[in-house]
VEXSEKE-341557 format. One record per residue (C-alpha): residue in one letter; y, x, z. Coordinates in steps of 0.05 Angstrom, whole numbers, padded with zeros to 5 digits, always signed. Layout:
<nodes>
AYXZ ...
</nodes>
This chain:
<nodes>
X+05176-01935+04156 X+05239-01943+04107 X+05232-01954+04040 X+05284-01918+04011 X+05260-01909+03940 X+05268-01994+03939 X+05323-02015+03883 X+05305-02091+03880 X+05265-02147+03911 X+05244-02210+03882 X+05221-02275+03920 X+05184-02321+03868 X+05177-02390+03880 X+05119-02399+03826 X+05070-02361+03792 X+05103-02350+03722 X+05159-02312+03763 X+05105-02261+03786 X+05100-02227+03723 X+05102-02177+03686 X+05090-02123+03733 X+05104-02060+03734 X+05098-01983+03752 X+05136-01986+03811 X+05120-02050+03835 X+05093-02077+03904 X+05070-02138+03918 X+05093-02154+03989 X+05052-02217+04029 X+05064-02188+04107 X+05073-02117+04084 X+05038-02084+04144 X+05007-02030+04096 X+05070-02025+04060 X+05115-02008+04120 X+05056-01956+04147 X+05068-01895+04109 X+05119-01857+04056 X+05114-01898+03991 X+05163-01855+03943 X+05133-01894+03877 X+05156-01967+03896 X+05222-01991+03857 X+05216-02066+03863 X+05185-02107+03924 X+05156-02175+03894 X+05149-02226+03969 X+05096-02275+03942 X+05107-02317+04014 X+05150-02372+03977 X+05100-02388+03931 X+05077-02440+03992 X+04999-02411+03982 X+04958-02426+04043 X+04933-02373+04074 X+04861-02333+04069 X+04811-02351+04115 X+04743-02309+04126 X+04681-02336+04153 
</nodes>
């Protein structure tokens, strides 16, 4: 699915550069939901995967 609606993306490297968020915000780490279906609202794509944070494990 395009995003077409997307004006900017942002790849943080630490936490402080995570905020603020807005309306229009997504927070992108894989982006399988994102990519699934129509998402008019998003404006800015914030990819947390260079912030180096190990991933979730569930046991």
């Amino acid at each position: 699915m395009d995003l077409n609606t997307v004006e900017t993306m942002s790849t943080p490297t630490c936490r402080g550069e995570l905020w603020p968020l807005g309306p229009g915000d997504a927070i992108l780490a894989g982006g399988t939901w994102l990519f699934s279906e129509p998402q008019p609202h998003i404006r800015r794509l914030i990819d947390i995967t260079r912030l180096g944070w190990p991933p979730v494990t569930v046991r």
